[in-house]
Structure formats: C-alpha cells, structure tokens
MARMAR-110906 format. One record per residue (C-alpha): x, y, z; residue in three letters. Coordinates in steps of 0.1 Angstrom, whole numbers, plus 5000, padded with zeros to 4 digits. Layout:
# MARMAR-110906
XYZALA
...
END
This chain:
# MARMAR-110906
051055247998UNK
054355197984UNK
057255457996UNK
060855487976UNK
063955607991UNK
066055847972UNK
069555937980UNK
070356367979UNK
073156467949UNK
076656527965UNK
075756897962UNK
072356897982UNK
073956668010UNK
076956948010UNK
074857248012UNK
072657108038UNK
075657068060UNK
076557428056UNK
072657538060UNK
072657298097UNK
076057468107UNK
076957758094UNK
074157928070UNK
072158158094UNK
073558368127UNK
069858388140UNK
067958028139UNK
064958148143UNK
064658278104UNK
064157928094UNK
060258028097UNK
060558358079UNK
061958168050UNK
059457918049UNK
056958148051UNK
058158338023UNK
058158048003UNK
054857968012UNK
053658348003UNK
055658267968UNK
053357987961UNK
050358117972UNK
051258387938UNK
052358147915UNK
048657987920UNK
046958317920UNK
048758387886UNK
047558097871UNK
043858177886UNK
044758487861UNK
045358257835UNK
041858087831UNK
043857747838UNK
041557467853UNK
043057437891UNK
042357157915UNK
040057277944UNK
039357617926UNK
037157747953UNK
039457687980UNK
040558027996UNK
044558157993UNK
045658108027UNK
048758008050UNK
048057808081UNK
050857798109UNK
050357558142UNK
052357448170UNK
052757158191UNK
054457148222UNK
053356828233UNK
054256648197UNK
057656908197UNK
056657018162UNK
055957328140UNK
053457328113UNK
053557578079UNK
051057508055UNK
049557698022UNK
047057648003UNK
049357767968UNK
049957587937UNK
051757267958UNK
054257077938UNK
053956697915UNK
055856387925UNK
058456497894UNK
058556857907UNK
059156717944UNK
062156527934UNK
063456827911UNK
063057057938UNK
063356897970UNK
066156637963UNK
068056757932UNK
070057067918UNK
067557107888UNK
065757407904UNK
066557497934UNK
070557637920UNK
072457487947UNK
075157407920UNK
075457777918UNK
074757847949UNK
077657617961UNK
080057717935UNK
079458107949UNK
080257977986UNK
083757807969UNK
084258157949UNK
083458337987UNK
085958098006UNK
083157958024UNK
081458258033UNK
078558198013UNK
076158437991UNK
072658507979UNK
069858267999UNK
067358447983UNK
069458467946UNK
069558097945UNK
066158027961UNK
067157757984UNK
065657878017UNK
063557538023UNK
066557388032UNK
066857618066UNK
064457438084UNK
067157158088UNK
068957388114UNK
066157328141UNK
064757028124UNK
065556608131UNK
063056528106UNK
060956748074UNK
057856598065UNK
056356778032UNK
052756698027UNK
051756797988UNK
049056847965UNK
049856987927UNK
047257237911UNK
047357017884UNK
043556857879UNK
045056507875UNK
047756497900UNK
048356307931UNK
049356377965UNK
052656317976UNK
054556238012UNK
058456378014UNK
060256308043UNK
063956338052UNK
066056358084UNK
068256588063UNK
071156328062UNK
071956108028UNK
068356108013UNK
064756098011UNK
061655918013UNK
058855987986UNK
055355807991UNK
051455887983UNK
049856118004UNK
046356058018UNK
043856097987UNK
041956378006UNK
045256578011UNK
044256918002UNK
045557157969UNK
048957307986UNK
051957228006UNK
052257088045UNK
055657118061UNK
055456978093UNK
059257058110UNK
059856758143UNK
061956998160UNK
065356908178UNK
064756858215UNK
067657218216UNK
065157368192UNK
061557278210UNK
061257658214UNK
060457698178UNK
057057478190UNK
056257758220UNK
053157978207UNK
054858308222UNK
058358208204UNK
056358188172UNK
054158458172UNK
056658708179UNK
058658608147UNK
055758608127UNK
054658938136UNK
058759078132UNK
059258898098UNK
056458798082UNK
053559078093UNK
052659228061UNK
053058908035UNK
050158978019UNK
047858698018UNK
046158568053UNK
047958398083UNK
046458158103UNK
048258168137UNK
047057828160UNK
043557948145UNK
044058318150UNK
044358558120UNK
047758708129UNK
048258948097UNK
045859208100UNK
047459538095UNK
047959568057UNK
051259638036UNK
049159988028UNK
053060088008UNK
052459847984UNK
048859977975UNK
048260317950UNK
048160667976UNK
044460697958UNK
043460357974UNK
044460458007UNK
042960678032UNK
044160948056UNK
043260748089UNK
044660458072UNK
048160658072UNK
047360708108UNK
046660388118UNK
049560248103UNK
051760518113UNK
050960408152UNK
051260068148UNK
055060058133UNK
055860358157UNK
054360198188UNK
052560538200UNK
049360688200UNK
049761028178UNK
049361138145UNK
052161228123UNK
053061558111UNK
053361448076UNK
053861108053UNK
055161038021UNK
054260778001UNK
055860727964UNK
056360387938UNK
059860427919UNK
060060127889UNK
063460297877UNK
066360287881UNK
065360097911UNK
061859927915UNK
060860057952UNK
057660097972UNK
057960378004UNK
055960548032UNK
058060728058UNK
056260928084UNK
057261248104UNK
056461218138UNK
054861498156UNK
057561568179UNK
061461588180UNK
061961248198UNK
065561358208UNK
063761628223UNK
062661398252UNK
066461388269UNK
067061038259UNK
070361098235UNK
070461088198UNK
067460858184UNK
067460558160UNK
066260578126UNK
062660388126UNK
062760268088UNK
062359888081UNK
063559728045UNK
061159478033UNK
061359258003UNK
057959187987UNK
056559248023UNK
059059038041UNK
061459218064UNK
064959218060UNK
065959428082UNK
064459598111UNK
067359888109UNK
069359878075UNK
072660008081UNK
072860308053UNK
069260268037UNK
068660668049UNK
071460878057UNK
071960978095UNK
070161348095UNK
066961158085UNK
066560928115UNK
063861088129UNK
061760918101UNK
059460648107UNK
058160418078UNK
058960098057UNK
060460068025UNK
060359767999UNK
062259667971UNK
061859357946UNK
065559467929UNK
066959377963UNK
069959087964UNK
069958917994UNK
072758748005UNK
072858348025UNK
071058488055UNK
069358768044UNK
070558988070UNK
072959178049UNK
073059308014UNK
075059157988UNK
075559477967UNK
075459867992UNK
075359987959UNK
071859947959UNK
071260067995UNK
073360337982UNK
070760407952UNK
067660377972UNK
069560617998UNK
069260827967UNK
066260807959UNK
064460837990UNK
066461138005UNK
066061327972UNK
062161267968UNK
061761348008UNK
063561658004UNK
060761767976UNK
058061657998UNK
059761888021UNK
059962188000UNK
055962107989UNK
054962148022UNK
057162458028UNK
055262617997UNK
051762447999UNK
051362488042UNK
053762708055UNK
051862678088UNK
052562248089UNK
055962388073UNK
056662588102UNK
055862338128UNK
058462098111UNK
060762358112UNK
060762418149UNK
060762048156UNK
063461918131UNK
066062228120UNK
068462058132UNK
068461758109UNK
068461958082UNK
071462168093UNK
073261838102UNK
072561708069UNK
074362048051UNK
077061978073UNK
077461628067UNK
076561528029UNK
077561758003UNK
075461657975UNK
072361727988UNK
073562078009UNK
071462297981UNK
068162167987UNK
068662158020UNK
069662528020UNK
066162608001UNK
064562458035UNK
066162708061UNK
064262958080UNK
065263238095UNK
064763628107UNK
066363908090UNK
066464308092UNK
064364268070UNK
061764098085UNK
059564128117UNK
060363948150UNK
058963588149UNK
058863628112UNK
060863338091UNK
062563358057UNK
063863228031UNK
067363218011UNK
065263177982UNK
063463497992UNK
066463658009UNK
068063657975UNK
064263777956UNK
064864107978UNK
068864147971UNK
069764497959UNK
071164547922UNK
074564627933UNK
074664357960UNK
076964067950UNK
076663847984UNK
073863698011UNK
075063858046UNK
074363648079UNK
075263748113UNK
075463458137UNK
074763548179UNK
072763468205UNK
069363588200UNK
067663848176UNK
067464108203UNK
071264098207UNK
072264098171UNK
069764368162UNK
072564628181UNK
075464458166UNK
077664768151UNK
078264508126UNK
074864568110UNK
076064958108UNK
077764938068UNK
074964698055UNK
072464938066UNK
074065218055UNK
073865028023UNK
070064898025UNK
071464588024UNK
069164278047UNK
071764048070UNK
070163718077UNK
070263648117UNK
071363318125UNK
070963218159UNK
070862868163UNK
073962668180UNK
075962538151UNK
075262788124UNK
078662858116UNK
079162538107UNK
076062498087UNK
077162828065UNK
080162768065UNK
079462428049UNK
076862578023UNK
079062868016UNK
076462977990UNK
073062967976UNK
071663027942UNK
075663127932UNK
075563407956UNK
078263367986UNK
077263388020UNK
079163618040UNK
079363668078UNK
079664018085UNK
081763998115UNK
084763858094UNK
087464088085UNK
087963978047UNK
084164108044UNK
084464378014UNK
081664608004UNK
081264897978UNK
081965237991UNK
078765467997UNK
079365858003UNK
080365958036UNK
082765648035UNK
086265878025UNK
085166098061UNK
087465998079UNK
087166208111UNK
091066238115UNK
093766348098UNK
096266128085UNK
098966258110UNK
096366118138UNK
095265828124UNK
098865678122UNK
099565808153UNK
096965598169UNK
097265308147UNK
101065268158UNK
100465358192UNK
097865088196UNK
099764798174UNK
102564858203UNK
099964828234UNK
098964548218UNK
101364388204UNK
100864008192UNK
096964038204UNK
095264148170UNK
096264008137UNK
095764358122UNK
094464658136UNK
092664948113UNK
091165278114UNK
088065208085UNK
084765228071UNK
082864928082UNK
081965068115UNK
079565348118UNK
077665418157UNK
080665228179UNK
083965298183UNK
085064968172UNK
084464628164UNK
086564288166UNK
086864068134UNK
087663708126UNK
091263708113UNK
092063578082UNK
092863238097UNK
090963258128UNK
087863028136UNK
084763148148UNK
083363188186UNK
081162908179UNK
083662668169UNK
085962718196UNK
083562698219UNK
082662378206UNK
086462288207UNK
086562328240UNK
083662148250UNK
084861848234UNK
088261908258UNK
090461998227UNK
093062238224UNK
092062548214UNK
094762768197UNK
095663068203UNK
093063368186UNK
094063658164UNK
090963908158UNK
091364158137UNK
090064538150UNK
088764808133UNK
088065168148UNK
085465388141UNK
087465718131UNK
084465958132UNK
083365798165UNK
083566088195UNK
085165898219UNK
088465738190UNK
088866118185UNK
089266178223UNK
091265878225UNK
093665998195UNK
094866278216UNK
094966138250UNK
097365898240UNK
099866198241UNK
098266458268UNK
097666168294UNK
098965828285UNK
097965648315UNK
094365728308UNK
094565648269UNK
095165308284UNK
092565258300UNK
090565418279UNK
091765208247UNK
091464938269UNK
087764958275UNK
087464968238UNK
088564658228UNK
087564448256UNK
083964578244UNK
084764488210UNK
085964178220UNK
083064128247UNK
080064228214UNK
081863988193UNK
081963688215UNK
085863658216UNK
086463788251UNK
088063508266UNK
087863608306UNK
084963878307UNK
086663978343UNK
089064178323UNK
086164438310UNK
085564458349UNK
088464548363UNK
088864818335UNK
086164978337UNK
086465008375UNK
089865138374UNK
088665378345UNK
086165528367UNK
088365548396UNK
090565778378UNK
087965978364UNK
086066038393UNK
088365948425UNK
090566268432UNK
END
C-alpha cells in the first residue's frame, strides 16, 4: 500500500498557525466544529438519496459515531455522510480550492489579524489542530467506484495520503491523537458535556461511546401541526431545567427578511419573584441546530428575559470562533422580529383567554412596563397590554386603554390616570371630584413606577394621558363651575394673605374649580417631578431638589369660607387653621416631606380650640 506525502500551500500552513494559536478563546469547540461538519455531510448524502443517485452502501443508516480513548489519548468523530475521493481529499484537506482559506486569510490581513467568518469560509476542520499532534482522516466517497483513502498530518508542512483498508465504510473517520495538555478532550465526562451544550439538537443521531446522546428533538425546526402539546412541555423542562409547565409558548418560521425558526416559553412564575435579583434571559441562538451562543448579547431586548426558548437562523454570519456575530445588524433584525411577533402572541392571548391573560399579567407587568420605559418603538403595543382598575370598573376588575378609550365621553379629549397607593386610597382622592362631576372614568394606577411608565407612553390611540393631580390639567367648564362661594374682595384677600404665609413654598397658589368636597388639593408644578420619582431619587442616594407644588382651594368649601374671615378676626388661628389645610393637601398628595409637621398642627389647633 503505497502512501505519498504532500506539502500544505503557503496559505493552509499560515492559517493553521493562526487556528493552533490564536483562532478560538475556548478549545474545547474544536468538537462542536467537527461535528458540524460531520452533520453537513451527513445532508449532502441525504440530498443525493433525494436525487435517485446510485450511493455506495445505500442501506447503511445516517449516523455520527463519537468515542474516546483515554488509554490511546485519542478522540474519535465519525459519520456515515457522503465522505470525500482521493481528488476531493487533496482539494479540501490540503489546498485553498474549497475550503476559502485564500479568502479567509485575506479577511484576517483586511482585520489586522483579528480574523473573521469560520463559518463564512467553511474551514472549521482545521480546529482540531489546536488540541491535536496528529489528524488521521479515514474516508470513503459515496461514489459507487471510489476508493478509500488514509489522510494524516501532524499539522506542520504537509500531509500523507495512502489507501484506506478496502472494508472502510461509506463516510468519514477523524480520529484526533490528542496533545498530552489536551488529554481531557479523551475524558468521557469532558466530552459528553460539550456534546450535549453544542451539539444536542444536530439533527441526525449521535452515538456517544455507544450511547445515543441526542435524544430530545430540535421540535423548532419541525411545523407547530407536527408537534404536540406535551411535546412543548417536555421540551420546555428540559432547556429550563425544572419540572413545570409553561404558561404559554410561541412557536413561528420567518423566511423574510430573515430566515428564522423560534419557540420561546413563558414560565409559570416570575423567576425574579424568588428574591434572587434580576434574572437572565434563557434564549439560546442556534445555527441549523448548532448552538452559538448559550446567551446572545442583544438577540431579545432586556424586558423579555424572563423568556425561555431557542432560536435558529441559517442567514446567520459567524465570525472565526463562532462566539460572536459578524454583523449585530442581524441580531438587531431578529430582535425585531421576535419581540414584534411575541408582542401579538401577547395581545392573542389577552383577547382569546383573558383568564391565562390575567395570570400573565400578575406574574410579568412589570416587563412590560419596563419595556415602555425603555424602548420607544415598541411603547404602543405594549400600552394595548396594560391592565388596570378604573371608576369605572369594579374592585378586582382590569381594563383596558383600548377599552378605556371605547367608553370616553364625546366631549372628552384626554385618558385620565391617577397614580397612589392602592385603589381604596385613590378612590377618596378630591382629585377624582372634577372628573366625576364631568362623568369622565380616571384609570387607577397603582403599581410602583407608573409615572414613569405614563409618562413614557404619554398617549394611546392619539389621546394624551393625563394625571389628574398635575396643575397644567385643563378641563371644560360644567355649570356650577363660575360659583365661586366668595366674592372677589375675599378671594384676593385670601389668596395674598396665603402667598405671604407661604412665601417661596407653592409655585402658585389658586382659589379654582378643580376641587369640589375638600378644601384643597396640592398639584405638581409646572416643573416639578412626581412623588414617585423623587422617591426613587432618593433611594438611589441622589439629590433631590427642592419641590414647588402648586395649591388650589376649594372656594365653596365651608371650612376656606371660615378661613377667609379668620385670617382678619383672629390671625393666630387662621394660621393654624390654613396650616392644617395644606399639610393635608400636601399629606393626600404624597408631597408632605416630614408628616410630623401635620402632627404638631393639629395638636396645637386643638389646644387652642378647646384648652381655655
């Protein structure tokens, strides 16, 4: 049996010095490549099944076959695909004909070195010289008439070509002698455990040391009709580790303008719910059901990580490694796409099962709130997926914007919200007072951070949202709005008489319309921030500047009357008086900074009421 040596082109000798030194930042994906590769052939024979061709060892099943060999320090990956000729062998193995390496390497000279695109330029054979001293490929072509052929190399200056035995089998052999630093890659556990992280869901069998390793399928890649319910379930607790059902899935196909397979689960539960911080997103990127990366930087924006699931993408360009992409404007894309299509599976449920809808809702709010906050383009189907009470509806009961607005009054040119604490609370808000008196429904908000969120969607269906506890708030006049309850000597009277007891405290202070059972009610200034937000200020240990409320008195109200003339029959008790006023203005709108002062008022009210 005669065997030829063969010396590599300049260009293969130079880009298997950069594969041995520099190519991949994690060795052990030497065996996710050549597994790939294996997978690749393993098609290219099952096309030309398709094909009617006549193909050496027909019968023989579409396998790969992995072994180790800790005594003999070596790692076997063998396939039984459409294997390779002696011609192809030295075109693909030894030369630049097919494998691109003269591209390849004229990218890493364009990219200073840096290198670019393994899986562009196909040359991912070559990484099993980073753990290898010597490559032995045992081959068998599909072709009828071919022989078998021996390829060895130690990855230096050349290679070895020779027959292979005549009973070598249709397919390709790559038996890897590792390096005595690289004998790990020969340890069953090492192996297994890159398998199953890389190489789980290649669709065709693997043989493990005898063991059928690949047994969960790559159920994305099939049609929804070919897949059933506890399918979803089954593979929804094997990627997520954990013994529950999902809430919902989604599984969709894309061809344009990106061709894309996806399933992404919701889980049953919040898992930031269980006091362990802020949660990673649970989404692996596959290409043709090899895994790029177990958490793709971008690939779903940051209010989704709560999903669960695996995408895969053939349009994917991969770069030397395959641990980055070469182009985020794909990730960018498929960002897109998925968050766009999730948001309509979203709003099916909503419509379809407002029950399942409901439980999502208490579980996830959150992320959809963070997500108006955060990413403006997507902020208006987002705000079709709020819930929330209203005057209008009965405790417990959730709404809609989209319904909100169905109910809105002729005349009514704005959705009203009313951010506090609880429904209970806000229900005796005397900010609710005008919009009643004008049959108009105020969405309750009560949710920490839903200033933020409405302030961020600002408006729905073209309708602004307005709080009704700021000051700029302006609503049509109704009759009984021109009573004023005092006469205009009075009311200027008690408006400068006030401005000077409390001078530099309100931005404005008004004698109006917009209160109707309370004396009086605090306002957000024109430039002032909300309780929330400076609450959250100073949480995060900022500094919080200085507030400027407006206030608004209730002319008509009994005790502003009293107050109107006590200011000049018995000054010291118009104090104290006015003083319990505001501070319960400022108290019912959340903007009384040290609640002690409402105390100490009132106490030395009653004292001079009732202590003679």
């Amino acid at each position: 049996m005669s065997t030829d040596t063969h010396p590599f082109q300049t260009e293969v000798r130079q880009l298997l010095d950069i594969v041995i030194h520099a190519f991949y930042s994690d060795r052990e994906l030497f065996i996710r490549e050549l597994v790939s590769n294996a997978s690749d052939a393993l098609e290219k024979l099952r096309l030309k099944q398709l094909t009617g061709a006549a193909v050496y060892e027909s019968e023989r099943e579409l396998r790969i076959s992995i072994t180790t060999d800790e005594e003999k320090n070596t790692l076997t990956i063998a396939d039984s695909g459409i294997g390779m000729t002696r011609d192809e062998v030295v075109e693909y193995l030894g030369t630049i004909a097919h494998s691109g390496t003269k591209k390849f390497l004229e990218a890493i000279k364009e990219s200073d070195g840096k290198g670019d695109l393994i899986g562009q330029f196909g040359v991912g054979f070559y990484s099993s010289f980073m753990a290898a001293k010597e490559v032995e490929v045992i081959t068998r072509s599909w072709e009828p008439d071919a022989a078998p052929v021996k390829w060895v190399s130690d990855g230096q200056d050349g290679y070895t070509l020779s027959e292979a035995p005549a009973d070598t089998k249709r397919g390709t052999e790559i038996i890897i002698h590792l390096k005595e630093e690289d004998k790990e890659f020969a340890q069953p556990y090492r192996v297994r455990h890159i398998l199953t992280r890389y190489s789980n869901f290649i669709s065709f069998p693997i043989d493990f040391d005898g063991e059928h390793l690949n047994t969960v399928q790559a159920i994305w890649a099939k049609s929804k009709s070919d897949v059933k319910p506890e399918e979803y379930d089954e593979f929804y607790q094997f990627i997520a580790h954990t013994e529950t059902k999902p809430l919902s899935y989604m599984h969709f196909s894309a061809d344009a303008p990106i061709a894309l397979n996806a399933l992404l689960f919701v889980p049953e539960t919040n898992p930031e719910n269980t006091g362990f911080g802020r949660c990673e997103s649970n989404v692996s990127l596959y290409c043709r059901r090899v895994l790029i990366d177990a958490k793709p930087e971008g690939l779903l924006p940051e209010w989704l990580r709560f999903l669960s699931g695996v995408v895969d993408s053939e349009d994917l360009p991969l770069n030397i490694s395959r641990e980055m992409l070469q182009d985020s404007s794909i990730i960018r894309k498929i960002n897109g796409i998925i968050t766009k299509r999730f948001l309509k599976h979203l709003e099916k449920i909503a419509k379809d099962d407002t029950e399942k809808y409901a439980e999502f809702y208490a579980q996830f709010s959150r992320f959809l709130k963070e997500g108006i906050v955060t990413t403006w383009e997507h902020k208006e189907a987002l705000g079709k997926l709020l819930r929330f009470e209203s005057t209008f509806t009965d405790a417990g009961q959730l709404t809609s914007f989209e319904e909100y607005v169905s109910r809105m009054k002729e005349d009514q040119k704005a959705i009203y919200v009313l951010n506090g604490p609880s429904r209970a609370q806000l229900e005796n808000s005397p900010y609710l007072d005008a919009l009643k008196a004008r049959g108009y429904e105020v969405a309750f908000l009560t949710d920490n951070g839903d200033q933020f969120v409405i302030d961020a969607l600002s408006s729905f269906d073209g309708k602004p949202i307005k709080a009704v506890d700021r000051a700029d708030l302006d609503l049509p006049e109704i009759e009984g709005d021109k009573e004023t309850g005092l006469d205009e000597t009075q009311s200027t009277g008690l408006q400068e008489w006030l401005e000077t007891l409390y001078k530099g405290k309100f931005e404005k202070i008004t004698l109006g319309k917009r209160v109707v059972s309370s004396p009086a009610i605090a306002l957000q200034g024109s430039d002032d921030m909300g309780p929330e937000v400076r609450a959250y200020m100073k949480a995060m240990g900022q500094e919080v500047p200085e507030s400027h409320p407006q206030l608004e008195l209730n002319p008509t109200n009994p005790l502003v009357k009293k107050l109107a003339d006590l200011r000049t029959d018995d000054p010291a008790l118009a104090e104290l008086v006015a003083g319990q006023i505001v501070n319960t203005a400022l108290l019912r709108a959340g903007m009384l900074e040290d609640p002690s002062q409402l105390a100490a008022n009132s106490q030395e009210l009653l004292e001079k009421l009732l202590v003679k």
